[in-house]
LUMMI-268575 format. One record per residue (C-alpha): chain; residue number from 1; residue in one letter; x, y, z. Coordinates in nm, 4 decimals. Example, Ala and Ser with C-alpha at 12.3 -4.5 7.8 and 13.67 -1.06 7.14 Angstrom:
2
(A 1 a (1.2300 -0.4500 0.7800)) (A 2 s (1.3670 -0.1060 0.7140)) 
END
This chain:
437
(A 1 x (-0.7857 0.2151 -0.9361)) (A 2 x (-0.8081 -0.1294 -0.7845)) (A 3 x (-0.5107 -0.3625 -0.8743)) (A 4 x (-0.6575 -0.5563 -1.1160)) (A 5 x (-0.7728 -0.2551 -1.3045)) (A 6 x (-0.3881 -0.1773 -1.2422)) (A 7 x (-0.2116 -0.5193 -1.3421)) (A 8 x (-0.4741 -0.5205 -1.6821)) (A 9 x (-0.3118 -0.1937 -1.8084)) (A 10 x (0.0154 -0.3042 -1.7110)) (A 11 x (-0.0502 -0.6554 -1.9044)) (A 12 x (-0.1855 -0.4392 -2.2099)) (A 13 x (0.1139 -0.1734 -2.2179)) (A 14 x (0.3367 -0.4766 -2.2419)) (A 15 x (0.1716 -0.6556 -2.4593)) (A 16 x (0.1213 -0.3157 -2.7115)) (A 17 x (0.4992 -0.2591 -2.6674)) (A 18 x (0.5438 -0.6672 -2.7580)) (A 19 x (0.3745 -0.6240 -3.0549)) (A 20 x (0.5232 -0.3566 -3.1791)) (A 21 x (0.8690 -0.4235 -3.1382)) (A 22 x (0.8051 -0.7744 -3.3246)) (A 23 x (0.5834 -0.5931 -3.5847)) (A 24 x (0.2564 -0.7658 -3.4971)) (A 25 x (-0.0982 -0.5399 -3.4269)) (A 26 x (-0.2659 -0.8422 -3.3017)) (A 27 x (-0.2395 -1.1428 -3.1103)) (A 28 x (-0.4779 -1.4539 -3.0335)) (A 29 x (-0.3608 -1.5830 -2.6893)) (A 30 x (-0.5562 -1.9574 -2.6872)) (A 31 x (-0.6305 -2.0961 -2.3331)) (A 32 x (-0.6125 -2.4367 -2.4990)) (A 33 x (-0.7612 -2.7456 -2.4788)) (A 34 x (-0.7405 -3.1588 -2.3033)) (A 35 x (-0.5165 -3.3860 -2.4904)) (A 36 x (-0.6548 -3.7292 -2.4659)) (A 37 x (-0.4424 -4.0359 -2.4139)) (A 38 x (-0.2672 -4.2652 -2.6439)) (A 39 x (-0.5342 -4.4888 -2.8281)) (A 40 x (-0.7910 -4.3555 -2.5801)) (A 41 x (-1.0446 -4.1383 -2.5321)) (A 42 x (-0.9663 -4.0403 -2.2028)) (A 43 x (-0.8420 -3.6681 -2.1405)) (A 44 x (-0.5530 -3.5626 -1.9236)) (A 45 x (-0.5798 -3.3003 -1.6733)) (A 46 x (-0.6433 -2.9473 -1.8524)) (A 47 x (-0.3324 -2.7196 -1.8105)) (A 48 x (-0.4441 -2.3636 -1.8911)) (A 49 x (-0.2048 -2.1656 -2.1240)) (A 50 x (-0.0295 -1.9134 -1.8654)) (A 51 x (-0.0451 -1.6254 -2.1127)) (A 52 x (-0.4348 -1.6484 -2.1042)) (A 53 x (-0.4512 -1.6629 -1.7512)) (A 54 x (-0.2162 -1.3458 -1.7155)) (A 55 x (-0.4891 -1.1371 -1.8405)) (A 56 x (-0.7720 -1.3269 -1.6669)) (A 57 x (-0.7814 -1.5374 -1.3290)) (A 58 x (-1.0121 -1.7843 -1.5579)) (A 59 x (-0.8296 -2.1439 -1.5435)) (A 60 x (-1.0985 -2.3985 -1.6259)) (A 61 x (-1.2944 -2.2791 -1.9421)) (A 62 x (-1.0461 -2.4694 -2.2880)) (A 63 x (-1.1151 -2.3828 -2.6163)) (A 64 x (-1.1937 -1.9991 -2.4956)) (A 65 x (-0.9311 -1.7539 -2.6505)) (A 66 x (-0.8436 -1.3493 -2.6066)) (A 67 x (-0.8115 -1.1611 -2.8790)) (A 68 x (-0.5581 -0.8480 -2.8349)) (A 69 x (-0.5532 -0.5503 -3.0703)) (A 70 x (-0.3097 -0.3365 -2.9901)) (A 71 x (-0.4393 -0.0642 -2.8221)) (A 72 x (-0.8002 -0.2288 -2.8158)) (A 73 x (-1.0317 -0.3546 -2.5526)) (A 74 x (-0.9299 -0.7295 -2.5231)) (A 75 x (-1.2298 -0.9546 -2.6419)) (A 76 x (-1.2777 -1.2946 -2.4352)) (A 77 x (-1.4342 -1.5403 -2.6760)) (A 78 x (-1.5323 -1.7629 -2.3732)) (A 79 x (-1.5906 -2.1408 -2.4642)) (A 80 x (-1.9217 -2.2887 -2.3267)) (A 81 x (-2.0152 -2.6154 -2.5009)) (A 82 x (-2.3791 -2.7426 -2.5393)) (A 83 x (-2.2597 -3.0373 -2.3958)) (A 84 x (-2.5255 -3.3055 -2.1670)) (A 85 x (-2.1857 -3.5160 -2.0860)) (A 86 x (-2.0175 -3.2411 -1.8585)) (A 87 x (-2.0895 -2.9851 -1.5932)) (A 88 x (-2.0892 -2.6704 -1.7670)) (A 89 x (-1.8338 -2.4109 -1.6955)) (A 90 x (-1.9639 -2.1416 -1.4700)) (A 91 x (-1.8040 -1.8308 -1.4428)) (A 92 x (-1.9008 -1.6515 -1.1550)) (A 93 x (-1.9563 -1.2373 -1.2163)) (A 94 x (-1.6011 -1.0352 -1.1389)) (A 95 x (-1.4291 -0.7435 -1.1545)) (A 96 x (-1.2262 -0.8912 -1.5011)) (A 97 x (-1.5523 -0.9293 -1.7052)) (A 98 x (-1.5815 -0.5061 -1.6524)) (A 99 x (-1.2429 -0.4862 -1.9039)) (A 100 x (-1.2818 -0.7334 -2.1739)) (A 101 x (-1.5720 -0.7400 -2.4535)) (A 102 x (-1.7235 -1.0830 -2.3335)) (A 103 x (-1.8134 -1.3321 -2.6463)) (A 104 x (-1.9767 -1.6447 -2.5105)) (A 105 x (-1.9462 -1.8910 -2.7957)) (A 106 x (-2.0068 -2.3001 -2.8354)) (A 107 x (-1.8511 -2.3579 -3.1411)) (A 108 x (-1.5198 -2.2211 -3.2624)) (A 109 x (-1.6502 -2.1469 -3.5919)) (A 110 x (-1.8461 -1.8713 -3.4244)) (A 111 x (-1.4664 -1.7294 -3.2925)) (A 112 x (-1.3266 -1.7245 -3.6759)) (A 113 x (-1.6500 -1.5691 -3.8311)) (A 114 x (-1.6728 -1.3101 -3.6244)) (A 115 x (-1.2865 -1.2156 -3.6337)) (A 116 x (-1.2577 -1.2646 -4.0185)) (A 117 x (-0.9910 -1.1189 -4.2039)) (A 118 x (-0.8470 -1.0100 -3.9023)) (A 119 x (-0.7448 -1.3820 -3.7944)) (A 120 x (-0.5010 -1.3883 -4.1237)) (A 121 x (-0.3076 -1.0739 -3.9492)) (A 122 x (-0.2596 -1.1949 -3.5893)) (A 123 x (0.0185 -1.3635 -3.4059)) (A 124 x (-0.1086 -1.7154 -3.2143)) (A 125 x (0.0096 -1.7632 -2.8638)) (A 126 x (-0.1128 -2.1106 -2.7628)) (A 127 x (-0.1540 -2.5352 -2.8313)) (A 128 x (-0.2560 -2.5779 -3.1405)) (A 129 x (-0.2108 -2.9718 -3.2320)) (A 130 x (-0.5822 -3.0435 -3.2404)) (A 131 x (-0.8444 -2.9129 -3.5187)) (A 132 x (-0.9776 -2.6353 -3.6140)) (A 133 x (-0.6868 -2.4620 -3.4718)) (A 134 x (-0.4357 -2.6110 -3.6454)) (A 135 x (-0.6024 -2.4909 -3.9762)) (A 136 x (-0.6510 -2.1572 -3.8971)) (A 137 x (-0.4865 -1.9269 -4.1294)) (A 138 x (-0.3031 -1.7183 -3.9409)) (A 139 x (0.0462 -1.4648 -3.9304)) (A 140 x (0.2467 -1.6256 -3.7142)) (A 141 x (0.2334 -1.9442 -3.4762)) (A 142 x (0.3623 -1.8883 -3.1647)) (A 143 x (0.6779 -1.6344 -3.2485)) (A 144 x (0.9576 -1.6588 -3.0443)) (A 145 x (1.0282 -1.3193 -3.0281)) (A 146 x (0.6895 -1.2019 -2.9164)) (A 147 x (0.7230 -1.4932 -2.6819)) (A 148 x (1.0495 -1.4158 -2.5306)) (A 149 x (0.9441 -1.0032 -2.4918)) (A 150 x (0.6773 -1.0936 -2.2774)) (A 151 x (0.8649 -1.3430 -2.1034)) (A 152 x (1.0990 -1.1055 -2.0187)) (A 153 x (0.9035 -0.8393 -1.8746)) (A 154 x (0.6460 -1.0610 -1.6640)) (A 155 x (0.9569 -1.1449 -1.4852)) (A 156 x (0.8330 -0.8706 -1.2700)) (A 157 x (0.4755 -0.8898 -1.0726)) (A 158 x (0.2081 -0.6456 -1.0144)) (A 159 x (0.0284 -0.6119 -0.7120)) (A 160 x (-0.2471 -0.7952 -0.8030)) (A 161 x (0.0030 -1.0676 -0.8813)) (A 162 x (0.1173 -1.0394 -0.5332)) (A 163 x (-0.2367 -1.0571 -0.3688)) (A 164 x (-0.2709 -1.3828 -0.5586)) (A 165 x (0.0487 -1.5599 -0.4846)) (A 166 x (0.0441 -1.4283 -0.0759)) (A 167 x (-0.3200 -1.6263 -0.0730)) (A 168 x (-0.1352 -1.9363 -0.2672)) (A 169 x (0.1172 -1.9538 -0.0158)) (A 170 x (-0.1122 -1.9481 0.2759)) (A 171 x (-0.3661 -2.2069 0.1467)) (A 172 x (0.0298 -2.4169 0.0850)) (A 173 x (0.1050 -2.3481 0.4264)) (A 174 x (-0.2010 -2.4523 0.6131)) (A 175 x (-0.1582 -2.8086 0.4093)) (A 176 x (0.1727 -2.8465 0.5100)) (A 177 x (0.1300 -2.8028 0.8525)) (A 178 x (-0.2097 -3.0733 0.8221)) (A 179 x (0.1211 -3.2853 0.6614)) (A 180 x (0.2971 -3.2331 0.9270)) (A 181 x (0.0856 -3.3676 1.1579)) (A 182 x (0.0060 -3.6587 0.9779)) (A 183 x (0.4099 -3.7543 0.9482)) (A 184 x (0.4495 -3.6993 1.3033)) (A 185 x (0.1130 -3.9548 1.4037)) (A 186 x (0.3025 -4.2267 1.2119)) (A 187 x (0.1262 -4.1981 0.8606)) (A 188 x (0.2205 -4.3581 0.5493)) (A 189 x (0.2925 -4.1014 0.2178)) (A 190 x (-0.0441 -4.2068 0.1032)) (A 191 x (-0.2000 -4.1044 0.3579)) (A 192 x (0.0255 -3.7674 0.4108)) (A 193 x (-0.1245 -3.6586 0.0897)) (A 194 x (-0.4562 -3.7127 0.1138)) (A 195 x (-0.3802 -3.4992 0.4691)) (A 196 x (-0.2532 -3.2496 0.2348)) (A 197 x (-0.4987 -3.2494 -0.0075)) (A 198 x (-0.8208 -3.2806 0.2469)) (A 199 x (-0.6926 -2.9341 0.4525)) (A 200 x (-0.6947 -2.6810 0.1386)) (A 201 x (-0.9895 -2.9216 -0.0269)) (A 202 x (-0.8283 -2.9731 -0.3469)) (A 203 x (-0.8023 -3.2479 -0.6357)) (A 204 x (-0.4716 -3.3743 -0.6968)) (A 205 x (-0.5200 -3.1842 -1.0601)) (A 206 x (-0.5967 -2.9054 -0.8908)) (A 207 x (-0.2535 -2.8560 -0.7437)) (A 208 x (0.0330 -2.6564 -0.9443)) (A 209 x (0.2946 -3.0402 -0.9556)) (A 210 x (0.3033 -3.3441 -0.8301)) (A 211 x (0.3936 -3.2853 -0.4842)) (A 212 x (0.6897 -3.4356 -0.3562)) (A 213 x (0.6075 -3.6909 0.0065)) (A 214 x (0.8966 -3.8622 0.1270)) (A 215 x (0.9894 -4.0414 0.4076)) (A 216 x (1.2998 -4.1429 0.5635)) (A 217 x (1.5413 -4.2261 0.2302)) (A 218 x (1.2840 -4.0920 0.0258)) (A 219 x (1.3668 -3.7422 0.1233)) (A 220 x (1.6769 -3.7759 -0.1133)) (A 221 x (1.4991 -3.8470 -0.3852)) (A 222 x (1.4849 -3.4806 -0.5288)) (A 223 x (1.1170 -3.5481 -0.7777)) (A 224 x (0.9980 -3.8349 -0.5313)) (A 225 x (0.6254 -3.8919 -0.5772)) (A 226 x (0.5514 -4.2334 -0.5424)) (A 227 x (0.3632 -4.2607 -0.2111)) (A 228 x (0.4187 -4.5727 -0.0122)) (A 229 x (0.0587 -4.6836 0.0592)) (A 230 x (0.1929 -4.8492 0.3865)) (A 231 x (0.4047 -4.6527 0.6691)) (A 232 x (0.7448 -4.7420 0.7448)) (A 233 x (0.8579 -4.9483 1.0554)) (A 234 x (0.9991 -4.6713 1.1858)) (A 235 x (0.9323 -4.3172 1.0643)) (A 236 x (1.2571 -4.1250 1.1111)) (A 237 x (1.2606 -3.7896 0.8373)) (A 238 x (0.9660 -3.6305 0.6309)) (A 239 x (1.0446 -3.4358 0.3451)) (A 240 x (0.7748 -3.2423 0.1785)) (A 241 x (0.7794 -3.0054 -0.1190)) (A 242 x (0.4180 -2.8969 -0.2326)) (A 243 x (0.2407 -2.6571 -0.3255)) (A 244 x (-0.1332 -2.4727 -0.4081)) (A 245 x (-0.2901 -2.2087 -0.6525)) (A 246 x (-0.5191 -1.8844 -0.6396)) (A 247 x (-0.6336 -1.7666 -0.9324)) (A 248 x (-0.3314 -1.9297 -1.1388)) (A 249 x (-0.0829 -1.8620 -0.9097)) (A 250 x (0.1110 -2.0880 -0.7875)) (A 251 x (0.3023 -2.2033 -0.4889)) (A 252 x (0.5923 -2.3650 -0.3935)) (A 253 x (0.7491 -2.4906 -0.0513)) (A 254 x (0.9329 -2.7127 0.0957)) (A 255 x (1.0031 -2.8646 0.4622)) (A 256 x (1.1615 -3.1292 0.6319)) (A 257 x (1.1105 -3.2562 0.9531)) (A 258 x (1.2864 -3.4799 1.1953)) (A 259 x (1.0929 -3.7114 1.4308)) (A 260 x (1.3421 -3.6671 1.7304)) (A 261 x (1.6142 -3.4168 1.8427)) (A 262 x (1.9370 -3.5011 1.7502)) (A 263 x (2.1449 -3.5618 1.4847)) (A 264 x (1.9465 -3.5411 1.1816)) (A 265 x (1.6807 -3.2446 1.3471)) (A 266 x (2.0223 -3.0315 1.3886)) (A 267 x (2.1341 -3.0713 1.0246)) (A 268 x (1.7397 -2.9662 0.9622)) (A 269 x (1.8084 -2.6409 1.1245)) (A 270 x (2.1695 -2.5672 1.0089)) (A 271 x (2.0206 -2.6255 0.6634)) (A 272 x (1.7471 -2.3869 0.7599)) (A 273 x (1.9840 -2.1036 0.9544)) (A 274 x (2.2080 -2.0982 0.6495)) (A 275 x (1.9092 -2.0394 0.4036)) (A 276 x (1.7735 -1.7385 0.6411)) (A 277 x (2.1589 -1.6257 0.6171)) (A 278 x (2.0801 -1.6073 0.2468)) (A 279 x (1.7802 -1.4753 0.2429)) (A 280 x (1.9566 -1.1297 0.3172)) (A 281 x (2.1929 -1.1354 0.0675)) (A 282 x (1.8739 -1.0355 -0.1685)) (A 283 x (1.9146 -0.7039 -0.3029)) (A 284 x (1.8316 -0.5589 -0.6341)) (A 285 x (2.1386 -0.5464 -0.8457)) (A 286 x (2.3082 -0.8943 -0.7453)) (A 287 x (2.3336 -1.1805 -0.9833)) (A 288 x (2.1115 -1.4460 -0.8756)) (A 289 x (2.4515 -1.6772 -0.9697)) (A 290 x (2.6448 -1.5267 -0.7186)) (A 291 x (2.3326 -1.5873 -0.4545)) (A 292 x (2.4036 -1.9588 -0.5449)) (A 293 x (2.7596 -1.9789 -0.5597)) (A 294 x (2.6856 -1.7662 -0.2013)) (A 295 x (2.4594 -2.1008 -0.0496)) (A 296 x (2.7228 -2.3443 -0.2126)) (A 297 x (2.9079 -2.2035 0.0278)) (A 298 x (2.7371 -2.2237 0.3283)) (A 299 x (2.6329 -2.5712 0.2231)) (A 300 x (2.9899 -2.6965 0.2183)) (A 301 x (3.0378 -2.5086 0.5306)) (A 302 x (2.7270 -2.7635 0.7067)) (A 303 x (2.9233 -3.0012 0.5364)) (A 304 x (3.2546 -2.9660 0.7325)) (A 305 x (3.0726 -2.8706 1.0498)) (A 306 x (2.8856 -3.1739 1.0771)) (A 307 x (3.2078 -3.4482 0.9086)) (A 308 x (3.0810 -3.5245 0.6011)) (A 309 x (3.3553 -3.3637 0.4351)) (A 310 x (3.6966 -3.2474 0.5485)) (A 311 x (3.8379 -2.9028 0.4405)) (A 312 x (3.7171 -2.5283 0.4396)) (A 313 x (3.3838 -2.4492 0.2751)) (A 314 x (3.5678 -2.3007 0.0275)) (A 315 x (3.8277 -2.6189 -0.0617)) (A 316 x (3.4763 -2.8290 -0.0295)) (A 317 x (3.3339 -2.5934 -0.2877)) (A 318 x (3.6029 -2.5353 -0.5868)) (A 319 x (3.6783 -2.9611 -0.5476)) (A 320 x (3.2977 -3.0279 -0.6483)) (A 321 x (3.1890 -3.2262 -0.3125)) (A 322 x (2.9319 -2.9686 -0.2818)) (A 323 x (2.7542 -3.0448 -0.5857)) (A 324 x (2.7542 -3.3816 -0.4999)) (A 325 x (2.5460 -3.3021 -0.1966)) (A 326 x (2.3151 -2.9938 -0.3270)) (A 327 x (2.2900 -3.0952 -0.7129)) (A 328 x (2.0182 -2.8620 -0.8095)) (A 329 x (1.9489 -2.5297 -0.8464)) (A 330 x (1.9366 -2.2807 -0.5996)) (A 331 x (1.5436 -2.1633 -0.6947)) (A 332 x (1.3456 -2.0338 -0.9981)) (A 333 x (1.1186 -1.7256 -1.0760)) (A 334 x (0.7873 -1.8443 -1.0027)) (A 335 x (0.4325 -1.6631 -1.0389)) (A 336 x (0.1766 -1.8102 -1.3230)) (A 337 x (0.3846 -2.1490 -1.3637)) (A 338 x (0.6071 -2.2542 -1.0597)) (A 339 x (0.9244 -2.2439 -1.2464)) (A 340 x (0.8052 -1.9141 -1.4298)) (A 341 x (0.9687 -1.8264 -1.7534)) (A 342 x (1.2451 -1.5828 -1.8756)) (A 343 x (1.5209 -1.6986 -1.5676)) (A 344 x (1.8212 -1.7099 -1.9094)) (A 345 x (1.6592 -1.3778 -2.0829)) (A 346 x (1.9440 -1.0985 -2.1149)) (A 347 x (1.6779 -0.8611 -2.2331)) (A 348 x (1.3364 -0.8695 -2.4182)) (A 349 x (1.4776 -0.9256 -2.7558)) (A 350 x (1.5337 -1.3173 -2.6894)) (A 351 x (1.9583 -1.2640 -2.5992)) (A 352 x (2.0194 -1.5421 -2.3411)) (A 353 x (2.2391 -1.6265 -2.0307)) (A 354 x (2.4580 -1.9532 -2.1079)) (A 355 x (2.4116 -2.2155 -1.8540)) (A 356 x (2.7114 -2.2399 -1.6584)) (A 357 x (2.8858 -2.6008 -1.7013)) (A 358 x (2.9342 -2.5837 -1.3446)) (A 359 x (2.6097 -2.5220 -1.2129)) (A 360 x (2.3816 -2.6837 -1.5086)) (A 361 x (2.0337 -2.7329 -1.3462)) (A 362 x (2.0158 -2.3146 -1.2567)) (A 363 x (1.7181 -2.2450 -1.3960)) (A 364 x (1.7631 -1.8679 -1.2704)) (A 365 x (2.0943 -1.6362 -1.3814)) (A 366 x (1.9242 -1.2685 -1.4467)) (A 367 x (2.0043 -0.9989 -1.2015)) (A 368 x (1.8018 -0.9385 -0.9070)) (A 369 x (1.5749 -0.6693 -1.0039)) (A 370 x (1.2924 -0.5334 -0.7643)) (A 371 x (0.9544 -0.6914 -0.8383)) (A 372 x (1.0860 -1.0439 -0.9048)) (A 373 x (0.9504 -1.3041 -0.7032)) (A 374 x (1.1634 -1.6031 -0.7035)) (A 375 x (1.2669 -1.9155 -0.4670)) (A 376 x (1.5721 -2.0141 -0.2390)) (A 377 x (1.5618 -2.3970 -0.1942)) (A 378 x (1.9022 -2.4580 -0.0302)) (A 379 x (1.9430 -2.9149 0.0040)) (A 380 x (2.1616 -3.1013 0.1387)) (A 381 x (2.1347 -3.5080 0.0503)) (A 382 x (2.2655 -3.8442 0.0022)) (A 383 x (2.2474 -3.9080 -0.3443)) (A 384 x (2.4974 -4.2224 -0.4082)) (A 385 x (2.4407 -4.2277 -0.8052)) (A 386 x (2.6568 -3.8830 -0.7441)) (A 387 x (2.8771 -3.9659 -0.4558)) (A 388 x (3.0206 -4.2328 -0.6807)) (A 389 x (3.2430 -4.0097 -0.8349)) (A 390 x (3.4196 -3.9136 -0.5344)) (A 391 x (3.4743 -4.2752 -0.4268)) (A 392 x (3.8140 -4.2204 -0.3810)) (A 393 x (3.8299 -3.8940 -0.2321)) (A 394 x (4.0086 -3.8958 0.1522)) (A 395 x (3.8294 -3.5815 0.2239)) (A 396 x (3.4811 -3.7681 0.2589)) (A 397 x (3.4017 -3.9556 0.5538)) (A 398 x (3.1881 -4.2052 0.4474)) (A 399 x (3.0914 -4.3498 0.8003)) (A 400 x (2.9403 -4.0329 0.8803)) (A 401 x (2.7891 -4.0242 0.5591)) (A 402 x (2.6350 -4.3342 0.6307)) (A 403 x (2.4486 -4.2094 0.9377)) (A 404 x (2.2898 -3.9712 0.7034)) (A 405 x (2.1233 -4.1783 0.4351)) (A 406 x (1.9002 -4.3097 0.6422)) (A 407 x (1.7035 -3.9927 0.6754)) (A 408 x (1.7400 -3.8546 0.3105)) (A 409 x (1.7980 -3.5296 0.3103)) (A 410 x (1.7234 -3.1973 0.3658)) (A 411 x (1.5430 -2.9275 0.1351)) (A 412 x (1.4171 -2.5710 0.2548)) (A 413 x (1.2281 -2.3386 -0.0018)) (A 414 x (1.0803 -1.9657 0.0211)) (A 415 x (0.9274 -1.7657 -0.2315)) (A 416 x (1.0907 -1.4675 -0.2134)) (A 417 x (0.9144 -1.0654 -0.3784)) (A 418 x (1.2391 -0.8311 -0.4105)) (A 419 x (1.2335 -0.5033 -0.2422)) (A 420 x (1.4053 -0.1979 -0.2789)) (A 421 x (1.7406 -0.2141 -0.0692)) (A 422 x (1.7042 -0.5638 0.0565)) (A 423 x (1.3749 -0.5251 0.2225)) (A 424 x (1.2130 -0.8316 0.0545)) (A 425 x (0.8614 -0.9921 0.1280)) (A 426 x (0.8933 -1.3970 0.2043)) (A 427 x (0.5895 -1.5230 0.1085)) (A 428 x (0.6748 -1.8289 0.2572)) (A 429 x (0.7572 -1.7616 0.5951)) (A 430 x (0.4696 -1.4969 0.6348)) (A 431 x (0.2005 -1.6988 0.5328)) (A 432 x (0.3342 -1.9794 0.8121)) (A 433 x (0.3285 -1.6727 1.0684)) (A 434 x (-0.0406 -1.5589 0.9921)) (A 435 x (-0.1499 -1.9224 1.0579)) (A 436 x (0.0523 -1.9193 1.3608)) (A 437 x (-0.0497 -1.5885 1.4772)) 
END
């Protein structure tokens, strides 16, 4: 059995056991459709639903829909408009088409005649602001317990799922290092990502977010993405968190890079040694909390090493200062979206995790189960809109500080598959190392 053929029956068995335990026998999963602009005619990017691309690696085809009896072959109505203004969508012959019953239709009248009565009994999984879907007569719309026992169980990948995001990462990797070299030949941001964008020959829509470029203070700017069409007198940091897709899967990394040794190119690789450090704390069974409260740690640890802050890691930790330097999240699942669903899900009967007051932008608290694939993004920045509340705090030397800010900050991220025993897969890293090889 090949791993598609694998991943389908695994996507089927949890969609059969979905539907059951929220008493549905059907489901209409729609891939959805452009939404144009405010008092305009002009379409944003299209976005495919992520539960339509789970069953098929087809990204680029709206208004096409699967319909799922339970038990059933899954039929593909696939959306091809007689249209002169566009290119048509072409869908090249693959292994997917051999295990869906393939219904090429240009109208979505065609969809609702040929499903019938059966449309009144189905669940909807999908967009449906714009007509004739928001007129269908259906069951349900979107169910949140359908929703939330799928979530919960695509939490953990198939192979095929694997191939895909191993080929994301390297196509992520090979742009990053064309990045690189762009930062280090005295490049604006502009410039940077068209660099990025020219080595894995993608649209900017094509990517999986808006990729984060920044140079020098820019790099502390944690959703930076304005890109400074000139380059900076003097180009001192480069922080870069971007990413690519394979067949809906998505990547996500992060570097940052220091033009010369010294201060700031240390604090690059302390930030870097103490995510590795990390990295083999992964083991099925621990609470991805405790992984963060775990780099929190070793964060206020670079802290005291290098004078920003004076005290033990741990003193640095339970007084906050760490927070004030790594204010986000340790890392999300990723997979079909890159911050994948189902990170608060106790089980697959919608029972959630409470975000922690302390730690608020988590976006991750499940155990660590094998089969997860998830990120570690361990920063360390100068953000003064935060600082400001330790203003008065003796324990922060604020010189030292100082020589910081002009550089940014610092951000590492991995994707991370879970292993049995703590042998994980670093998607990340490898794909560097096969470039490299």
């Amino acid at each position: 059995m090949s791993s598609y053929a694998a991943h389908i029956a695994t996507v089927q068995a949890r969609f059969d056991a979905a539907l059951a335990a929220t008493n549905f026998d059907s489901v209409l999963v729609y891939a959805g459709q452009p939404r144009v602009a405010f008092l305009d005619d002009n379409p944003a990017p299209f976005k495919v639903n992520p539960l339509f691309k789970y069953w098929l690696p087809v990204t680029a085809s709206p208004k096409s829909a699967i319909f799922y009896e339970r038990g059933q072959k899954p039929v593909l109505f696939l959306f091809q408009a007689r249209d002169f203004w566009h290119a048509p969508v072409t869908i090249e012959p693959a292994e997917w088409q051999e295990h869906v019953e393939l219904v090429v239709i240009d109208d979505l009248s065609k969809l609702t005649a040929q499903l019938g009565s059966k449309l009144q009994d189905a669940a909807f999984i999908g967009e449906d602001f714009a007509e004739p879907v928001a007129s269908w007569n259906l069951k349900a719309r979107n169910p949140q317990d359908l929703i939330d026992h799928l979530h919960f169980h695509r939490a953990l990948k198939t192979e095929w799922e694997l191939e895909n995001l191993r080929v994301a990462n390297e196509r992520a990797a090979y742009a990053h290092l064309a990045a690189r070299d762009a930062f280090l030949a005295g490049k604006s941001e502009l410039e940077i990502h068209h660099a990025y964008l020219a080595a894995i020959h993608f649209r900017e829509s094509e990517l999986p977010y808006n990729s984060i470029v920044g140079l020098n203070e820019h790099g502390a700017i944690l959703h930076y993405d304005v890109y400074e069409t000139q380059a900076p007198a003097e180009s001192r940091s480069f922080l870069i968190d971007a990413g690519a897709t394979y067949r809906g899967y998505c990547a996500d990394i992060t570097r940052t890079y220091a033009r010369n040794e010294g201060f700031f190119a240390d604090l690059v690789t302390a930030v870097d040694d103490a995510q590795q450090t990390l990295l083999k704390e992964i083991k099925p069974g621990v609470d991805y909390y405790q992984l963060h409260v775990s780099q929190h740690l070793k964060i206020a640890q670079i802290l005291s090493d290098f004078g920003f802050v004076e005290g033990s890691a741990e003193s640095i930790y339970e007084q906050g200062f760490s927070s004030a330097f790594f204010p986000h999240g340790l890392g999300h699942f990723i997979g079909l979206q890159v911050h994948d669903v189902g990170g608060f899900l106790r089980n697959d009967r919608g029972d959630t995790y409470d975000r922690d007051p302390r730690h608020p932008f988590l976006r991750l608290l499940r155990p660590v189960e094998e089969g997860q694939v998830f990120t570690i993004e361990p920063g360390l920045y100068v953000v003064d809109q935060l600082l400001e509340a330790h203003a008065d705090a003796k324990e922060l030397n604020w010189e030292r500080i100082a020589e910081l800010r002009p550089y940014g900050g610092v951000r590492i991220e991995d994707s991370i598959v879970v292993g049995a025993d703590g042998n994980n897969e670093n998607l990340t890293r490898d794909a560097f190392a096969k470039l490299q090889a």
